[in-house]
C-alpha positions as CSV (number, residue, x, y, z in Angstrom):
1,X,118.5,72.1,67.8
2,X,119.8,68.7,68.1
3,X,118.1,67.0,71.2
4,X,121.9,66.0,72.8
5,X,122.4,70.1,73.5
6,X,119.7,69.7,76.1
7,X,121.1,66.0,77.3
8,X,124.5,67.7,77.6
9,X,123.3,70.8,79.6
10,X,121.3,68.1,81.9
11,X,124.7,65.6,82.4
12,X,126.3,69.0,82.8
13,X,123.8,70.5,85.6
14,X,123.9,66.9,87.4
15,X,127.5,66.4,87.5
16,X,128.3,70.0,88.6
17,X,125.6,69.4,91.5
18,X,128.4,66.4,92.3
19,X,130.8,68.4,92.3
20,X,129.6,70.6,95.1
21,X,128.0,67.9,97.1
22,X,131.4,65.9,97.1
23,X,134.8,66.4,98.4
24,X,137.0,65.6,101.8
25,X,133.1,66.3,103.4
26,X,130.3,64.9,101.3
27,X,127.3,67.1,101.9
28,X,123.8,65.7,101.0
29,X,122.4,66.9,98.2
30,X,119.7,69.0,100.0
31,X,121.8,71.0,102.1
32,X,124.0,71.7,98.8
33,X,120.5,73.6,97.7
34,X,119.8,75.2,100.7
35,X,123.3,77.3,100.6
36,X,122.8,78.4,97.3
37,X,119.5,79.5,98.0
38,X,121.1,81.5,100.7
39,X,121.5,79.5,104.3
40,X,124.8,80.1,106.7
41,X,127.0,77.9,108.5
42,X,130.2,75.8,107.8
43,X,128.5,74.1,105.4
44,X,127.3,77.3,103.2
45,X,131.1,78.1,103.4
46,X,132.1,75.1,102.0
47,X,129.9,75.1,99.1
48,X,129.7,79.2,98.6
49,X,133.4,79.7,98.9
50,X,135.4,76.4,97.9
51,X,133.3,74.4,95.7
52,X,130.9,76.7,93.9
53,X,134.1,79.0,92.4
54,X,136.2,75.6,91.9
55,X,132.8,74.0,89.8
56,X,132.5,77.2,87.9
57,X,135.7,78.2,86.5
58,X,136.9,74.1,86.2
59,X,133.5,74.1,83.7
60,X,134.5,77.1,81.6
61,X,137.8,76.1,81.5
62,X,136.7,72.9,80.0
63,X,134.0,74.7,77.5
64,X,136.9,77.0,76.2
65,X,138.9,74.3,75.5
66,X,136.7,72.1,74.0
67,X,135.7,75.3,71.7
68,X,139.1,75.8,71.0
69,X,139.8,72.3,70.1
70,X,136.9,72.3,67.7
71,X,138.1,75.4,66.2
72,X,141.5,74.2,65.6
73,X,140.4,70.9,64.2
74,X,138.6,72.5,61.5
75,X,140.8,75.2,60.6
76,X,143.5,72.6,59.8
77,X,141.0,70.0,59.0
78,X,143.1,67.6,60.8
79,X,141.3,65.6,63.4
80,X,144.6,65.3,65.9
81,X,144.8,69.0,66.0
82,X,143.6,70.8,69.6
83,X,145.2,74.2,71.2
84,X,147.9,71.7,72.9
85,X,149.4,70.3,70.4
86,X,150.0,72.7,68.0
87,X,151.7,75.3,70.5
88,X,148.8,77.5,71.3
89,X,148.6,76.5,75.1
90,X,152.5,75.8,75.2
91,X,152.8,79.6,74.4
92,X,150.5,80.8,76.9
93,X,152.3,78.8,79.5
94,X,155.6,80.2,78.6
95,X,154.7,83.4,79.2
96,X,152.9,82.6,82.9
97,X,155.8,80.4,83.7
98,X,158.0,83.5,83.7
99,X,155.6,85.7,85.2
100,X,155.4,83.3,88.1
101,X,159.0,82.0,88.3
102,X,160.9,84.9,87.1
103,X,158.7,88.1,88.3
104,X,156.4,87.0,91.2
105,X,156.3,90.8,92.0
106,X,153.9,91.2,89.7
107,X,150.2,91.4,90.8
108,X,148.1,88.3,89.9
109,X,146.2,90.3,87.5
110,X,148.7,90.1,85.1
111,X,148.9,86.5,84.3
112,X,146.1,86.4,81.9
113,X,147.5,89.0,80.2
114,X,151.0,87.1,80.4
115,X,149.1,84.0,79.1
116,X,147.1,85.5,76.4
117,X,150.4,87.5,75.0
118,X,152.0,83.8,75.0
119,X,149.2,82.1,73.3
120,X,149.3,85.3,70.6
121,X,152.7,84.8,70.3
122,X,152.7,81.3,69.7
123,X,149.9,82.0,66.8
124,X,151.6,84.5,65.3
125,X,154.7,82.2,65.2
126,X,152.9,79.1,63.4
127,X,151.3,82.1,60.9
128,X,154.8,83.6,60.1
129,X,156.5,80.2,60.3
130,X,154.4,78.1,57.8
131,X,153.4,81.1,55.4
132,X,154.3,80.7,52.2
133,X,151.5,82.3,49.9
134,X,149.2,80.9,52.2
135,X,148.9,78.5,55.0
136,X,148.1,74.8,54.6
137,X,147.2,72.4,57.4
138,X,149.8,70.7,57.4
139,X,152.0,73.0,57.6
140,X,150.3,74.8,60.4
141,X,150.6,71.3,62.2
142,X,154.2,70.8,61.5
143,X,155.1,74.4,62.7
144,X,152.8,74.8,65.7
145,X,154.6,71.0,67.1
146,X,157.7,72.2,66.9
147,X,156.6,75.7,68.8
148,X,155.2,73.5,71.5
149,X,157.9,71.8,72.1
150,X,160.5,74.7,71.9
151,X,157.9,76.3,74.0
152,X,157.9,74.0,76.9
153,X,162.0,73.3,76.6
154,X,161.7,77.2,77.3
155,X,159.4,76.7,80.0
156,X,161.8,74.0,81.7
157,X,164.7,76.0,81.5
158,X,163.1,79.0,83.2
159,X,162.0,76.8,86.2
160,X,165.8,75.3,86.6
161,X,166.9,79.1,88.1
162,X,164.2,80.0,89.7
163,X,163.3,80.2,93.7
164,X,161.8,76.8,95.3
165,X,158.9,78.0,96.0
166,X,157.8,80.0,92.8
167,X,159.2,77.0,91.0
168,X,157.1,74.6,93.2
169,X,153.9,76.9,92.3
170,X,154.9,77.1,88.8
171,X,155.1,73.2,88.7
172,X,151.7,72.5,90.3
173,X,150.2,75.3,87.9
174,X,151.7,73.5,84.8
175,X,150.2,69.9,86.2
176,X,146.8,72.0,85.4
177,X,145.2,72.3,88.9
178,X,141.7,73.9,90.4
179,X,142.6,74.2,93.6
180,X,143.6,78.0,94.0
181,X,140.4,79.2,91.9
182,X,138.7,82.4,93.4
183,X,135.5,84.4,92.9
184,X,137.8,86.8,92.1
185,X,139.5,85.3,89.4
186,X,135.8,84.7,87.1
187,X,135.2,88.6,86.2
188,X,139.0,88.3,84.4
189,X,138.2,84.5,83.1
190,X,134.7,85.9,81.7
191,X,136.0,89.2,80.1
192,X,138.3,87.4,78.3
193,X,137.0,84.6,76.7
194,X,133.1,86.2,76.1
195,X,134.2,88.9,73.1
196,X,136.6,85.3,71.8
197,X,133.6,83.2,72.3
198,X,131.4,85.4,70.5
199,X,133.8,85.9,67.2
200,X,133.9,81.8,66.8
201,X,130.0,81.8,67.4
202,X,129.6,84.5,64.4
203,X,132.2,82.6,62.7
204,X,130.6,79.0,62.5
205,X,129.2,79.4,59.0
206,X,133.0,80.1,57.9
207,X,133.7,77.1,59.5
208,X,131.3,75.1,57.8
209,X,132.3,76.8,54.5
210,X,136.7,75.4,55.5
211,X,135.6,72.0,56.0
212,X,134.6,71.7,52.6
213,X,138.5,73.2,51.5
214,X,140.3,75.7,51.1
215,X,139.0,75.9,46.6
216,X,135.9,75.6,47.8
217,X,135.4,77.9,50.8
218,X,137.2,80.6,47.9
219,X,134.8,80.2,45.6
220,X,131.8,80.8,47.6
221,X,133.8,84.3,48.3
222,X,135.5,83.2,51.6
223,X,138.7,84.7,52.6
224,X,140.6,81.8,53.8
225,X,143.7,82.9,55.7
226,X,142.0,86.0,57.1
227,X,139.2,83.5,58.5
228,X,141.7,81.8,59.8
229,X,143.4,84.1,61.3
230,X,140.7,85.7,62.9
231,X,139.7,82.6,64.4
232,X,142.4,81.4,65.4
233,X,142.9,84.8,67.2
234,X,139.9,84.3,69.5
235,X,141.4,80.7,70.0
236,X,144.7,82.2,71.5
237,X,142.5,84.6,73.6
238,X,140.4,81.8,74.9
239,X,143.5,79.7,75.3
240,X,145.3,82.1,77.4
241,X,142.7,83.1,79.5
242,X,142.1,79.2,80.4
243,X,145.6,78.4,80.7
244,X,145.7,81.3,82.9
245,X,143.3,80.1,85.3
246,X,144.0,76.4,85.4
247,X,147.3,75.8,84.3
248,X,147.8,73.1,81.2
249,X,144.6,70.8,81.5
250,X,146.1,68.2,78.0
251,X,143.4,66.2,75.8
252,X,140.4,68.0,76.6
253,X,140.5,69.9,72.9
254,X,141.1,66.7,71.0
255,X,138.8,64.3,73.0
256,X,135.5,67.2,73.6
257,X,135.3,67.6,69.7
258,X,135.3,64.0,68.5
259,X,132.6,63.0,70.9
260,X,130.4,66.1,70.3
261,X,131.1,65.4,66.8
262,X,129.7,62.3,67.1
263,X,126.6,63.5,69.2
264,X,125.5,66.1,67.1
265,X,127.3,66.1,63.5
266,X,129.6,67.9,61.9
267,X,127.4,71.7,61.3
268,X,129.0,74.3,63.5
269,X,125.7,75.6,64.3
270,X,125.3,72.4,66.7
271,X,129.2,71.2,67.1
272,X,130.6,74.2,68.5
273,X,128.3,74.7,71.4
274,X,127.9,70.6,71.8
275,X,132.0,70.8,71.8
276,X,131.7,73.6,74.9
277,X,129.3,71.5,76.9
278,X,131.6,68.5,76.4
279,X,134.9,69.9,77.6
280,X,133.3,71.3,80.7
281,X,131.7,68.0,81.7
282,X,135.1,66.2,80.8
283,X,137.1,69.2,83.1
284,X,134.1,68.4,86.0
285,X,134.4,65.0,85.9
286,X,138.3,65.0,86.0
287,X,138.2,67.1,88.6
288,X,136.2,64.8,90.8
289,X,138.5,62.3,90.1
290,X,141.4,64.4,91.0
291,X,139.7,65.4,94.3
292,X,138.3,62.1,95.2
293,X,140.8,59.0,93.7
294,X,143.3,59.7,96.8
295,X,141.5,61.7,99.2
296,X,142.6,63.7,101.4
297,X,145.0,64.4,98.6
298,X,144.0,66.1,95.5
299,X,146.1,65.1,92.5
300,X,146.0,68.5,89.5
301,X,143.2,67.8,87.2
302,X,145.9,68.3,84.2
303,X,146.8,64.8,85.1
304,X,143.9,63.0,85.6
305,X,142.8,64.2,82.0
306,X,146.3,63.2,80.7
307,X,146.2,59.9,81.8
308,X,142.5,59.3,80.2
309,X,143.0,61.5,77.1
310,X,146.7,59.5,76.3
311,X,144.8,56.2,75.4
312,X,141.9,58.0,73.9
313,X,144.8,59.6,71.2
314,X,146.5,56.7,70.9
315,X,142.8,55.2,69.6
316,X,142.6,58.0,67.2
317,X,146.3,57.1,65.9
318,X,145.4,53.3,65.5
319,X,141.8,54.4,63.8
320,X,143.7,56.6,60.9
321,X,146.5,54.6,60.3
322,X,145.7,53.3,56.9
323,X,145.0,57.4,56.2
């Protein structure tokens, strides 16, 4: 095991301490352990029911899509590539966007299955779109860019005729927000993403096998586009379910990657989990920003990470282009 797993699960376990301890009431540190071990009062509420769900969910929400991101990056072996950009999230925001703006009757239950549908309909889309005896990367690229914007044009639309309020809930949503998460919410978050979470894990020697190319990865007796199908599968499910909980959270996939990446290498065994721990320290610490840069008000976490993860692309952009 590379020793930055255990440094990452440390930075992870100190910053989520944080973000209990601090908010619109900073509690000290101690008291934060005493109502986790069990003690009442107004400050057990606080940290029990506000900030314990809020830490949770905001830190799987930032481990699926820093999974996601690495998953995508190697399956099109492009180093831009993250669940955002190439449609899969824009998909699964379509789809909630409706529910919420277009059939608020609906029982909250269903938006994960709204947003998963979107995300798998946004995969099948690139598939069907850019096959042509085979997929390549690029093409998978191409396709799944113009599906994300389509996507969100779709999105847009759908808001322009809908009620203020749902609209006004469906805009804060899309911003990628915390603020509404629920104990209630984790058993759906969990039941989604563990069976998803699980096929990457089994599938990280495949992974290993695409980097070296498509030729290659065939000769050892791979089967390519069903690999990548299936993994790109569990990418949609993961993808839906966190888009589902937090709204559109941009930049996590494509920054969690490259900096695990350059922790812990490029074998799957390591990068995948190291890629996890990343996005959900990267979704934490955002979210501390979000809560704390303008307190009492809480800007949506989507935009806190969009106004770090913008420069860090651009970096990316000026770093390849001579590629």
């Amino acid at each position: 095991m590379s020793p930055w797993i255990p440094a990452l699960c440390t930075g992870l376990g100190v910053l989520f301490l944080a973000a209990l301890a601090l908010g619109d009431q900073t509690i000290p540190p101690l008291d934060v352990i005493g109502a986790l071990i069990g003690e009442e009062g107004p400050t057990g509420i606080i940290v029990t029911q506000l900030r314990l769900p809020r830490a949770i969910i905001g830190a799987i929400v930032g481990a699926a899509l820093g999974l996601a991101g690495a998953v995508c990056q190697t399956i099109m072996r492009n180093p831009l590539a993250d669940p955002g950009i190439i449609g899969i999230n824009a998909g699964a925001a379509l789809a909630a966007t409706l529910v919420i703006v277009e059939i608020g009757s609906l029982p909250e239950s269903i938006l994960p299955v709204a947003s998963f549908t979107g995300a798998l309909a946004a995969t099948v889309g690139i598939f069907a779109l850019s096959w042509r005896n085979g997929t390549t990367s690029l093409r998978l690229i191409l396709v799944g860019i113009g599906i994300s914007a389509f996507a969100g044009a779709c999105a847009s639309f759908i808001s322009t005729f809908g009620e203020v309020a749902a609209v006004q809930r469906a805009m804060v949503w899309l911003a990628g927000s915390l603020r509404d998460s629920r104990w209630d919410r984790l058993p759906e978050l969990i039941g989604w993403m563990l069976p998803a979470c699980l096929l990457i894990a089994f599938g990280a020697r495949e992974l290993d096998l695409i980097v070296l190319g498509d030729d290659v990865a065939r000769g050892r007796g791979q089967p390519v586009n069903l690999v990548r199908i299936a993994l790109l599968f569990g990418t949609a499910m993961i993808c839906g379910a966190a888009v589902a909980a937090a709204g559109l959270i941009a930049f996590v996939g494509l920054a969690a990657p490259h900096i695990a990446r350059g922790l812990v290498g490029q074998r799957h065994a390591a990068l995948l989990p190291a890629s996890a721990l990343t996005g959900a320290l990267l979704v934490l610490a955002a979210d501390l920003i979000a809560r704390r840069a303008l307190a009492p008000v809480q800007l949506p976490v989507g935009i806190v990470t969009a106004m770090l993860g913008a420069p860090f692309f651009g970096v990316l952009l000026w770093r390849r282009r001579n590629d």
